[in-house]
LORO-849774 format. One record per residue: residue in one letter; x, y, z of N, C-alpha, C in turn. Coordinates in pm, whole numbers, padded with zeros to 5 digits, always signed. Layout:
BEGIN
aXYZXYZXYZ ...
***
This chain:
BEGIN
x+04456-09489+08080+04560-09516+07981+04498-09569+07852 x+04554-09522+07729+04487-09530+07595+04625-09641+07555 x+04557-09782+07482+04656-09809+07425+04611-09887+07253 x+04673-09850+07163+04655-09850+07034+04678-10009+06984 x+04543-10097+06948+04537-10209+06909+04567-10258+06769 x+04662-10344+06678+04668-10325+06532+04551-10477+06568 x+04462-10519+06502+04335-10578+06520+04385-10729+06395 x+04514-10768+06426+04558-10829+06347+04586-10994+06420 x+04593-11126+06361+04565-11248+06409+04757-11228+06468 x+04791-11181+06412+04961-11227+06408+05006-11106+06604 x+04923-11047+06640+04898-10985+06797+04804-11051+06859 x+04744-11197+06823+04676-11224+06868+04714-11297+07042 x+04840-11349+07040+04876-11390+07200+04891-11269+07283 x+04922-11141+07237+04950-11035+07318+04797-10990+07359 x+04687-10999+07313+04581-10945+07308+04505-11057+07438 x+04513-11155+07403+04470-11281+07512+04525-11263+07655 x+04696-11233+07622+04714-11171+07771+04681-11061+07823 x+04631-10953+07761+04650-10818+07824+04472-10881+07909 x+04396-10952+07786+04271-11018+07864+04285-11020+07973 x+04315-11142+07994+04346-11250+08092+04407-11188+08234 x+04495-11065+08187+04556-10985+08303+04483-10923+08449 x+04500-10929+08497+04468-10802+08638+04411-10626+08610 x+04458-10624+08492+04456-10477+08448+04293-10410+08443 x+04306-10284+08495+04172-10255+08485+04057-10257+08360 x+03916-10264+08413+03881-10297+08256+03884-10211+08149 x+03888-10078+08254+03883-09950+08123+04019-09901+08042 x+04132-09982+08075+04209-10011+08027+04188-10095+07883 x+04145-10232+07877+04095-10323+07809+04069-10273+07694 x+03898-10211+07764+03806-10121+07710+03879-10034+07588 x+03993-10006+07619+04067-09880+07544+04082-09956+07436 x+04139-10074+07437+04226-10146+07330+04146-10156+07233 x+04014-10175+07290+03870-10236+07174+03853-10061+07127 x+03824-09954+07183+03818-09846+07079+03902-09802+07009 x+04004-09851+07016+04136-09791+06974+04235-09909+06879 x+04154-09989+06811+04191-10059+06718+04178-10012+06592 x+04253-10053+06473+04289-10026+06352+04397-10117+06264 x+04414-10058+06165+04556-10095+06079+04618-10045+06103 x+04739-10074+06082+04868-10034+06101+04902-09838+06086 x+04884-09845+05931+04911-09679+05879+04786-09637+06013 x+04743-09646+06034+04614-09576+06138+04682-09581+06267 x+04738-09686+06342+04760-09691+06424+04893-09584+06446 x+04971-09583+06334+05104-09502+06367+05039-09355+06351 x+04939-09320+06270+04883-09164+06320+04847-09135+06489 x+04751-09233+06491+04732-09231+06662+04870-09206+06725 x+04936-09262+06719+05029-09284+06794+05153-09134+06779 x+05128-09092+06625+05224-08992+06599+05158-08855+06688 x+05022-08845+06695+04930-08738+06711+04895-08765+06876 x+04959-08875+06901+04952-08907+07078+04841-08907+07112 x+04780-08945+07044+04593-08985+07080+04630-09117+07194 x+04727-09228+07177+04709-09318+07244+04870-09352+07315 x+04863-09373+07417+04994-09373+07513+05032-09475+07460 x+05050-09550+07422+05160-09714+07378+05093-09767+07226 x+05169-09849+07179+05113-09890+07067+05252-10015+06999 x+05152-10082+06909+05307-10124+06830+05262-10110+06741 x+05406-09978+06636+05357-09913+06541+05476-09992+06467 x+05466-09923+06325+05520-10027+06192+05671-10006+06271 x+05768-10073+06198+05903-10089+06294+06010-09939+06185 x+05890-09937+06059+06005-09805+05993+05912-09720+06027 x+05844-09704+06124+05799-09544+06231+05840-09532+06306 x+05942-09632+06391+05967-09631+06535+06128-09592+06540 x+06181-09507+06408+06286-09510+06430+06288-09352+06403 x+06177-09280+06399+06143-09147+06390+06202-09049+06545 x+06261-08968+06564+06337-08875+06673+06217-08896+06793 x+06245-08911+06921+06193-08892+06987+06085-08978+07038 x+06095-09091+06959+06026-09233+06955+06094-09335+07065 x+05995-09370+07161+06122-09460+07277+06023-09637+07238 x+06106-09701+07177+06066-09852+07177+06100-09922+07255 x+05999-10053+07301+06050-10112+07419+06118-10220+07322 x+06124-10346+07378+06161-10464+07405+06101-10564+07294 x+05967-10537+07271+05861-10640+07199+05838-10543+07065 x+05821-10658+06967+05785-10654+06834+05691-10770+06751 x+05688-10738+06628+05638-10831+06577+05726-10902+06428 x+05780-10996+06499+05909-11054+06469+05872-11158+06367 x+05953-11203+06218+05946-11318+06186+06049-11409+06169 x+06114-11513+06232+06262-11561+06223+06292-11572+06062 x+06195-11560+05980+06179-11624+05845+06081-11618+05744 x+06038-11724+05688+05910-11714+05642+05739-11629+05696 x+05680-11568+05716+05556-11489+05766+05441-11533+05740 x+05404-11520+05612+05300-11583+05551+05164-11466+05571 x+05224-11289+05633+05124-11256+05595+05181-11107+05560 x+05265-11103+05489+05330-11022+05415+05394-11085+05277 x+05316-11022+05164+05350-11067+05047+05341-11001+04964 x+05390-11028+04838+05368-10936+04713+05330-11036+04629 x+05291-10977+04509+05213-11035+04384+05286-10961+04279 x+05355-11056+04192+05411-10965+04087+05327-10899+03998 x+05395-10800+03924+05303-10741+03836+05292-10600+03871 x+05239-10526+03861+05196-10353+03846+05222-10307+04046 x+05309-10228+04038+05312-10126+04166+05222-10142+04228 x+05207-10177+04335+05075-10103+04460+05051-10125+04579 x+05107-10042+04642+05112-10047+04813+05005-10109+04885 x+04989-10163+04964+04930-10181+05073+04820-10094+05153 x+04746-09996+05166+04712-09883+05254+04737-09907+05404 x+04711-10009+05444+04707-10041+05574+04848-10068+05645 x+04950-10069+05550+05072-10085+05569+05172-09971+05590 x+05302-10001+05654+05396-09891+05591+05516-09935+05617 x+05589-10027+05717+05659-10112+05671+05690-10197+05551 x+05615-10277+05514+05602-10367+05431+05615-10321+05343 x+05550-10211+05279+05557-10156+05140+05711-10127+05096 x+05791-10074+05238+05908-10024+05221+06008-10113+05209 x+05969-10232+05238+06009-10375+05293+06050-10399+05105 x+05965-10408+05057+05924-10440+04951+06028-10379+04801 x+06045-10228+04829+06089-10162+04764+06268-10192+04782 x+06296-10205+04914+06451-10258+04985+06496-10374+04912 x+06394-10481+04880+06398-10585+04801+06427-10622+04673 x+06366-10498+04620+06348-10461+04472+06253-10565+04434 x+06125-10591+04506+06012-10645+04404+05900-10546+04353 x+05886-10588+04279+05762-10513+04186+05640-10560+04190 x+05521-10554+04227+05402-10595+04259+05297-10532+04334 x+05162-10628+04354+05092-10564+04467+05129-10618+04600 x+05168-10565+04707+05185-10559+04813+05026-10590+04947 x+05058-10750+04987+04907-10777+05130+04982-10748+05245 x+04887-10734+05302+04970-10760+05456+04818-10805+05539 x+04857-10855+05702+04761-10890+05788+04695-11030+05770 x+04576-10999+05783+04486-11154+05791+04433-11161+05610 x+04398-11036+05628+04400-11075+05490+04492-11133+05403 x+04592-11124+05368+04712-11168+05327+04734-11348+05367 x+04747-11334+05455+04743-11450+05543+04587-11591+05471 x+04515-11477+05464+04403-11588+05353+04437-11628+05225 x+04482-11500+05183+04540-11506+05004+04660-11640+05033 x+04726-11606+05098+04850-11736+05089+04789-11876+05117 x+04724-11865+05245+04653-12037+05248+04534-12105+05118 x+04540-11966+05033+04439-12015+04907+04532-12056+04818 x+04678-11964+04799+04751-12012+04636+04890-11961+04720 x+04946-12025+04774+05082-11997+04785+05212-11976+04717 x+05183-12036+04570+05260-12027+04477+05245-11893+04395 x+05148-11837+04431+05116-11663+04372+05167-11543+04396 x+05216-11587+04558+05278-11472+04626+05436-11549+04641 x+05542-11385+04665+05653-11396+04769+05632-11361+04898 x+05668-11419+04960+05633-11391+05105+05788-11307+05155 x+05783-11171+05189+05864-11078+05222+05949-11097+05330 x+05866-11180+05448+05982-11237+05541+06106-11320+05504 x+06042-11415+05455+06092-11562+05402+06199-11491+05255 x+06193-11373+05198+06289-11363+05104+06373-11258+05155 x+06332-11196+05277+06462-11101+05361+06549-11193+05412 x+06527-11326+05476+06582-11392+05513+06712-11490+05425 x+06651-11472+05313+06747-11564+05254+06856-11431+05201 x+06838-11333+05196+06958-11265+05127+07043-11210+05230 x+06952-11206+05379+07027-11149+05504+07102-11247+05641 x+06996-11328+05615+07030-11458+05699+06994-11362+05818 x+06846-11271+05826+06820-11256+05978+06674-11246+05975 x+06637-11233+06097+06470-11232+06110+06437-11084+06040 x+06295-11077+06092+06288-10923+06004+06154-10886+06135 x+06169-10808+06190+06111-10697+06292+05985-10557+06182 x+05861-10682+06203+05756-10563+06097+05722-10447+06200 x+05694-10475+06310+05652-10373+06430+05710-10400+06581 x+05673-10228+06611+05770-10265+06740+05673-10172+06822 x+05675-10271+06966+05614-10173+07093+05695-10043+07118 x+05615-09914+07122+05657-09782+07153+05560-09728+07255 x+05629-09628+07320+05577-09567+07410+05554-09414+07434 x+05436-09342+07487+05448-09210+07429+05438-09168+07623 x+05338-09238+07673+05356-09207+07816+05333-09322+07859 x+05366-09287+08014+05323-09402+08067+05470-09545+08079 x+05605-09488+08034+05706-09597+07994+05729-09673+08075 x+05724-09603+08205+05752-09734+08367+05638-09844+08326 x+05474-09844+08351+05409-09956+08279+05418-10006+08184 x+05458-09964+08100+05461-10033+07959+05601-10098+07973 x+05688-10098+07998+05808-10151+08020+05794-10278+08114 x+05734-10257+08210+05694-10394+08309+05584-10459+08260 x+05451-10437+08170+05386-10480+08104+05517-10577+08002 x+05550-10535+07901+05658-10628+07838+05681-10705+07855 x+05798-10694+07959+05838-10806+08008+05778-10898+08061 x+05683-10893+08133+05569-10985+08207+05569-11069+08059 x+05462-10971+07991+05442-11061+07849+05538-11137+07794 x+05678-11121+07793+05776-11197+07767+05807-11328+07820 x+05764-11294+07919+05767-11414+08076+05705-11532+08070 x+05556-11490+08006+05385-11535+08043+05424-11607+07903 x+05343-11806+07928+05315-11832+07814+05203-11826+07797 x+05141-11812+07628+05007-11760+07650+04961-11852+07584 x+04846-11935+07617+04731-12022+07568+04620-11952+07544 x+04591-11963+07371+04455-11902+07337+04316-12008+07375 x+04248-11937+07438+04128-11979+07433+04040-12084+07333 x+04000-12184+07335+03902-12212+07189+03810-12116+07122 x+03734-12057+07232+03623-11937+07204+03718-11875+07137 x+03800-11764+07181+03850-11682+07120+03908-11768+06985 x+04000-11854+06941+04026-11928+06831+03855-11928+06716 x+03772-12007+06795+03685-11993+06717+03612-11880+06662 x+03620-11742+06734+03578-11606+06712+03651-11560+06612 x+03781-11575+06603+03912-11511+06511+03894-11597+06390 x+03856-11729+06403+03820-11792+06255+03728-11776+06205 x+03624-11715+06233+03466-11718+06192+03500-11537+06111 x+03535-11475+06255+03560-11345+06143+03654-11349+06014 x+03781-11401+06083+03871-11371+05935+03840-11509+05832 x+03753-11615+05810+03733-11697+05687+03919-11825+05731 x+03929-11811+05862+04063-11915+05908+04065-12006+06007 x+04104-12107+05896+04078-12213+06037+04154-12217+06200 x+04119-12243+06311+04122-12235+06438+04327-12347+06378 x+04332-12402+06355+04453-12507+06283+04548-12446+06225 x+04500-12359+06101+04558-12271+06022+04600-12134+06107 x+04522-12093+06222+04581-12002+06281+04690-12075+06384 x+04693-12168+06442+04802-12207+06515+04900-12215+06431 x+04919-12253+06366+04997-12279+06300+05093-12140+06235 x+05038-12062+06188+05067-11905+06164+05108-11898+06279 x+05084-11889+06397+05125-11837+06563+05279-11813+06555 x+05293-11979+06492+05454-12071+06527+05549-11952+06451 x+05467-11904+06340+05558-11801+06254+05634-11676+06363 x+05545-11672+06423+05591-11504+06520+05637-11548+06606 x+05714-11455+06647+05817-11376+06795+05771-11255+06806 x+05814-11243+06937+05797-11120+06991+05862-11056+07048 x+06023-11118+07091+06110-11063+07160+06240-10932+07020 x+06243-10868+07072+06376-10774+07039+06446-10819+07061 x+06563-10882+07030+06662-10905+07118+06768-10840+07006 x+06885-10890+07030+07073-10887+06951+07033-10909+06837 x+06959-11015+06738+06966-11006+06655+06850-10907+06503 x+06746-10942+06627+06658-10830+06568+06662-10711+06587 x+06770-10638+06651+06803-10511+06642+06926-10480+06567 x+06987-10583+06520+07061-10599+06410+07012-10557+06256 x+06899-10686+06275+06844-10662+06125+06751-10532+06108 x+06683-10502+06236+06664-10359+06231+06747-10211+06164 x+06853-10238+06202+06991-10163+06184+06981-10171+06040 x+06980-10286+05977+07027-10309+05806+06893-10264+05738 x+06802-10279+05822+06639-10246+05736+06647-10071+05710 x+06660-10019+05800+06668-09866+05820+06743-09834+05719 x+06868-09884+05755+07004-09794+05662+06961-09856+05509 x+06917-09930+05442+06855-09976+05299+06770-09894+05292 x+06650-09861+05399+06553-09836+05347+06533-09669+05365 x+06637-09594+05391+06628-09459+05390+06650-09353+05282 x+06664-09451+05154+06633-09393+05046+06558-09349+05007 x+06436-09451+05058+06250-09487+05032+06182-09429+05079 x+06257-09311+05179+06167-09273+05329+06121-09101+05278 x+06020-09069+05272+06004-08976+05277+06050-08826+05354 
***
């Protein structure tokens, strides 16, 4: 089983458990070749190179797309989705967000990921943070990605939920590995953690609902 990794701090509890799990290693194994950004990951995933994935949440609403349960949720504020006012310019690694962006009507350059996530803990007053201003005009969370499935749905469906179940404690090693690469403190990433959810539930398939129908103007 191939499953498609976005190599991002904000998947970082889902990644610790799939560790930590029973699961075979060449399973694992998969996750580490099969990491990327986002726009990358939803090709994999469109071209079925990789059985599961969580692809941007405005790919997962494409015909024939079955999403589970889990996403990558912000009740609010994010802190690693932002714009910078000033001159147009997408994201590459993105494709939510950008669209996110346009639904909004801001004008700017568009971060997303860890990177993003650095830019804000340097000057916070530089950026809007895209969660934190969906929220105030919608009064709901905002769903950037969502677990999908291409085969394989009986596991990946009981995978989920488990994960839903399981609380997950990161490692120090691993904390200290994720700060050394991305330039973030082991502090500063807990703290980001508190930002995410991961459950789908009633209301994030709500605001799902309102993201789509806004943003199908934008959609190619």
């Amino acid at each position: 089983m191939l499953f498609g990794k976005i190599d991002y701090i904000n998947l970082l509890p889902f990644h610790v458990f799939l560790k930590s799990s029973s699961l075979p290693n060449s399973f694992k194994s998969s996750c580490e070749r099969n990491k990327a950004v986002p726009s990358a990951i939803n090709q994999k995933f469109k071209k079925r190179r990789v059985d599961a994935a969580f692809i941007s949440s405005i790919e997962s609403q494409r015909k024939g797309i079955k999403p589970l349960c889990l996403g990558i949720v912000a009740q609010s504020e994010v802190h690693s989705v932002l714009i910078k006012q000033g001159e147009a310019h997408s994201d590459p690694a993105s494709a939510t967000s950008n669209v996110l962006a346009k639904v909004l009507g801001l004008e700017g350059e568009v971060f997303i990921g860890d990177r993003a996530l650095k830019l804000y803990l340097e000057n916070p007053e530089a950026y809007t943070d895209l969660g934190d201003e969906w929220h105030k005009r919608y009064a709901l969370p905002f769903v950037f990605g969502r677990l999908c499935v291409n085969r394989h749905h009986t596991f990946y469906k009981k995978l989920a939920k488990r994960f839903g179940k399981t609380p997950v404690k990161i490692p120090q090693y691993i904390l200290k590995e994720y700060s050394e690469q991305r330039g973030i403190s082991p502090k500063n990433i807990r703290e980001y953690l508190t930002f995410i959810s991961y459950t789908v539930a009633q209301k994030e398939s709500k605001a799902l609902k309102l993201f789509f129908k806004k943003a199908k103007q934008f959609r190619k």
